[in-house]
N, C-alpha and C positions, 0 to 999 in steps of 0.2 A: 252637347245637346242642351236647351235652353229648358230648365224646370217647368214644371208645368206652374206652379206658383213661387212667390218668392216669400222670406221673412219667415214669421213665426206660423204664420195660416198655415195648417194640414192642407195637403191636396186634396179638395172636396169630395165627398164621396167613398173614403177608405175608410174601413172601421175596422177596427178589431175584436172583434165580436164574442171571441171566448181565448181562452190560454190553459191548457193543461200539461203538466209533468208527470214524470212515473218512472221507476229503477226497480232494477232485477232484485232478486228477492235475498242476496247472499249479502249482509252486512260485515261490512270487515272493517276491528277496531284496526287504528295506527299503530299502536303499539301492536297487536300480533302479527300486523304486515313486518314490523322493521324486524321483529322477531327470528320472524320465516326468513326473512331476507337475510341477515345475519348469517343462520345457519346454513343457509345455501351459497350464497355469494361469498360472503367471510372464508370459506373454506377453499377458493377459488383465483381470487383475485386479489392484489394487494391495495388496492384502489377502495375497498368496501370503509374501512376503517374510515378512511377519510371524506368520505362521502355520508356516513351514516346520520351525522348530525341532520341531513336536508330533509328525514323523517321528523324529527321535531319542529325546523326550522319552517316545513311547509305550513304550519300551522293545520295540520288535518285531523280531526278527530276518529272520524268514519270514513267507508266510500260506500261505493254498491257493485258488485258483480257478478257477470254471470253463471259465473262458473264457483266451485269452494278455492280456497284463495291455494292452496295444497296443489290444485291441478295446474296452477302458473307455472309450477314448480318442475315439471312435471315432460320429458318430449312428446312434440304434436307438432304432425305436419300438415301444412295450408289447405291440404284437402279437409282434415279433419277440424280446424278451425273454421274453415268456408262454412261447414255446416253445420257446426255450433252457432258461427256469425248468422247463418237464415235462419234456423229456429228462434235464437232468442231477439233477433232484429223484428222480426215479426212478430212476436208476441210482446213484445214494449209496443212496438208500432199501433200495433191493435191494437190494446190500451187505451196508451193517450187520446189515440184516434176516436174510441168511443166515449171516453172523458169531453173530452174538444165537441165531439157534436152534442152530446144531452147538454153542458153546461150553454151552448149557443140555441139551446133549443129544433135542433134540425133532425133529421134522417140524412143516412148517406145519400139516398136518392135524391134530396134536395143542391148535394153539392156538386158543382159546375167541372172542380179541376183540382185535382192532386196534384202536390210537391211534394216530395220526398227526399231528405238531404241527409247523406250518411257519406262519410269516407274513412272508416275502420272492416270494411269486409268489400267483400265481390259477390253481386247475387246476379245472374240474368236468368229467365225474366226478374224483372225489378224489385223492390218492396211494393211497388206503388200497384204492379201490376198483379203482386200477388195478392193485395188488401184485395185490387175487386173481385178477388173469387170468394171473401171470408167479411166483405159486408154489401148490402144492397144499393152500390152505386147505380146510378146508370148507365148501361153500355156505350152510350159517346160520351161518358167524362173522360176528361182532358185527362194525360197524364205528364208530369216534368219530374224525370227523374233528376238529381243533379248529385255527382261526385267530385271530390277532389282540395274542396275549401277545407277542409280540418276543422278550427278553430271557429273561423271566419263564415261558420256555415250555419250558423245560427243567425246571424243578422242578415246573409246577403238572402238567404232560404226565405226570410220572410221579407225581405227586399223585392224579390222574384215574385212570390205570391201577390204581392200587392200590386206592380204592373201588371201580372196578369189580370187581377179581380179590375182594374181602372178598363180593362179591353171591352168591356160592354158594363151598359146599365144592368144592375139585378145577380152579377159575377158574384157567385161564391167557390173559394178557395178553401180548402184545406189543406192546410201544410203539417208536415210529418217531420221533426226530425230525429235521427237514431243514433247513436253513436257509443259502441263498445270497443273502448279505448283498452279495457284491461288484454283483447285477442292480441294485442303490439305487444306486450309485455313476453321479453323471451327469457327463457330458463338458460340458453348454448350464448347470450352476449352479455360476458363480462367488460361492459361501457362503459363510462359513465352518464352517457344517454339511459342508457337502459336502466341503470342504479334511479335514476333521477325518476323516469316513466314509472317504478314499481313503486315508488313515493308519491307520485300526485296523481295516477289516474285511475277515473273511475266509469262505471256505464250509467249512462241513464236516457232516457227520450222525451223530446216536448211536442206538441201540438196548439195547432190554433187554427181557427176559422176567422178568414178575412172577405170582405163584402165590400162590396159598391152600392152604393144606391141608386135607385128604381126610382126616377121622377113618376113615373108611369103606373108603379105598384099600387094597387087599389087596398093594401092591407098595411098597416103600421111595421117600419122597419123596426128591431130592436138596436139599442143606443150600443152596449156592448161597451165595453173595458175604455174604448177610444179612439181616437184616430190615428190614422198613418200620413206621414208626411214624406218630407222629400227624401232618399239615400241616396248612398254613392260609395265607391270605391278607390282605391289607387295599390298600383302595382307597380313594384319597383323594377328598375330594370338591374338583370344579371344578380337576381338574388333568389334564384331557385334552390340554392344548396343552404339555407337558412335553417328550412322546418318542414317536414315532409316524414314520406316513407323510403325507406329501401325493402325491395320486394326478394325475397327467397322461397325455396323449396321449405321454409321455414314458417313463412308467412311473411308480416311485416315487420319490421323491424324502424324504431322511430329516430329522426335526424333531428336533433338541435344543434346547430352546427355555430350560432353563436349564442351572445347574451342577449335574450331579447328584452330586459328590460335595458339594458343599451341601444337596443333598435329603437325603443318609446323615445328614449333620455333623447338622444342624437337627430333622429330620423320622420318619428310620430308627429312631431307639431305642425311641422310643412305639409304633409296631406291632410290634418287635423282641421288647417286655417285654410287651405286649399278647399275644401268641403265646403266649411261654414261661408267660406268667399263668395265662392259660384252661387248660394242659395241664398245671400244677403243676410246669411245670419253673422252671430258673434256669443261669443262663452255667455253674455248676458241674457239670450232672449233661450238661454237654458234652465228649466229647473234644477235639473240633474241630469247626470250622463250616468249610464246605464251600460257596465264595460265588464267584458268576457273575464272572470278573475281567472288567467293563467295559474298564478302563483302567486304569494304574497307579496315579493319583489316585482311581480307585473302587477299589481297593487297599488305599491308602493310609486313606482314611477309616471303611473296616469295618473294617481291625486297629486303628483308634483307638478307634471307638463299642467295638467287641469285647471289649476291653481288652487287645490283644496289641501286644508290640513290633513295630514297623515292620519288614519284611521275614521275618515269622512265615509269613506263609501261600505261601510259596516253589512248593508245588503250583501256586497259583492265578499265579503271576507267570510261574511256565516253561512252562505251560498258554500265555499269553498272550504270552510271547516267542515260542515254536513257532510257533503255528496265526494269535495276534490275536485281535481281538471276532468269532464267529460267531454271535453271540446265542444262540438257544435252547440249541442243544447244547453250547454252551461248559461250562458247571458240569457237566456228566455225563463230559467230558473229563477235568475236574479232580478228578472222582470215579474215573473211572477210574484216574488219575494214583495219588491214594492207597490205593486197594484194591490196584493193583501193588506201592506201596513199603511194605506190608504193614500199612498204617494197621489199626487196630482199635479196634470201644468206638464210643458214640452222635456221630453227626456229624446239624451242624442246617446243612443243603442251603438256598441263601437267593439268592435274583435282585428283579432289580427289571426293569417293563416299562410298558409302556401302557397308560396306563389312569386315571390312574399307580399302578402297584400295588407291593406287595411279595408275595413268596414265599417258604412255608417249609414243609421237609419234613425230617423226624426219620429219619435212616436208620444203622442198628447195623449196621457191616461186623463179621465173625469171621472 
């Protein structure tokens, strides 16, 4: 499909109009995680010893979760997590939700079309469809729930929002995303996925209001944070067993099935330049890239493909010491992170997730 512009020009008319974050209310230092883990794993598996340094080695200070970090610890089956995952997916939701509209200046009722991007729980009806009973939408807002991106769900969520807001003059989007990554964390898998999940993950949710412009509108639009430009994706073939869930009477249970900063090193630069190809860009007409921090080693390997010195992307590593991995809305934290420290000029927004995919999205903060 041929872009709708090419080069560094945003495609006209996308703005991103506000950005909010927000995390459950349970702080947990690293040290008491690797602690508890210790005392529970250590006494189970011969594997923990060996593994224990990736609590220091993640570089993580803090996380956030929903639950006290003791109930990890603790058995719970997927019914009883489902509904932990709606109570507290909903009330992050709601949040940011009302974050994202006051800081855009709006009412629910002013916005056109929910997105809602979460792949750590199962809710039907949706989050999206439960927000409009708990704020003043309008009864034809659009809803798009979307599940299954992981990681990847933070850029392509507001990838989505933004074809939609382009679908008419005057489009306003509000995008939701949630993601409680600690419910994956099992007490019954002694893994080394799992050792690795209780070391980097954390919960937290973002939100944003994205808009089109109204040639037509009789009242001043607001300029808002910036513009959106071109995204895109690529999905590999026969690499579903990479990074995902496995599903039990347990809940979920988390698959990293290889290295993926081996995926970045080997893999990442061919969809990377593939992207920038098809929209006639190139690393130059970037200010910065704006990348999902996995882990300090998924870090480490995109300021290398990137061509930046090791410890350039300082957003993405304090992002990751604060909060940890919370998959989708992690990169929109880190977005946040430099639209505060007064970042400016084309940023290419970039995640990796299941599927195995990558993501990318062209976003011009002023």
């Amino acid at each position: 499909m041929t872009p709708i512009t090419r080069g560094t020009t945003a495609i006209v008319g996308r703005r991103l109009v506000s950005l909010a974050t927000a995390v459950p209310k349970h702080k947990i230092a690293q040290d008491e995680a690797r602690a508890s883990a210790r005392a529970y794993f250590g006494t189970k598996t011969g594997i923990f010893e060996h593994l224990e340094p990736v609590f220091t080695n993640a570089q993580i200070d803090t996380r956030y979760a929903c639950q006290p970090f003791d109930w990890y610890l603790q058995p719970h089956d997927f019914g009883e997590k489902t509904a932990l995952y709606t109570e507290h997916a909903l009330a992050l939701g709601l949040e940011v939700a009302e974050k994202a509209l006051a800081d855009a200046g709006l009412g629910a009722e002013e916005i056109d079309a929910i997105v809602c991007v979460s792949s750590t729980g199962i809710m039907t009806p949706s989050l999206d469809a439960r927000m409009m009973n708990l704020l003043p939408f309008r009864r034809d807002t659009m809803r798009l729930p979307i599940f299954g991106y992981g990681c990847a769900g933070g850029v392509l969520g507001l990838s989505r929002a933004a074809q939609l807001a382009q679908s008419r003059p005057g489009m306003r989007v509000l995008l939701i995303v949630v993601e409680l990554c600690s419910m994956a964390i099992r007490h019954d898998r002694w893994t080394p996925s799992n050792i690795v999940a209780t070391a980097l993950f954390g919960d937290g949710a973002a939100a944003a209001v994205i808009e089109s412009d109204d040639p037509d509108a009789s009242s001043e639009q607001p300029g808002g944070l910036g513009t959106i430009g071109v995204g895109g994706e690529h999905t590999w073939q026969d690499t579903l067993d990479i990074m995902g869930w496995r599903v039990d009477g347990l809940g979920l249970d988390v698959i990293f099935q290889y290295s993926i900063p081996a995926v970045i090193a080997e893999d990442y630069p061919a969809a990377l330049f593939g992207f920038l190809g098809r929209n006639g860009l190139t690393l130059k007409d970037i200010a910065r890239p704006c990348c999902h921090p996995g882990g300090v080693k998924v870090i480490d390997a995109l300021e290398d493909v990137l061509g930046y010195q090791r410890g350039t992307f300082d957003a993405e590593r304090s992002v990751l010491r604060d909060y940890g991995n919370m998959s989708a809305p992690t990169v929109l934290f880190v977005l946040d992170r430099l639209a505060r420290c007064g970042t400016k000029g084309p940023l290419l927004l970039s995640s990796l997730g299941p599927g195995f995919c990558a993501a990318f999205q062209m976003v011009t903060l002023s």
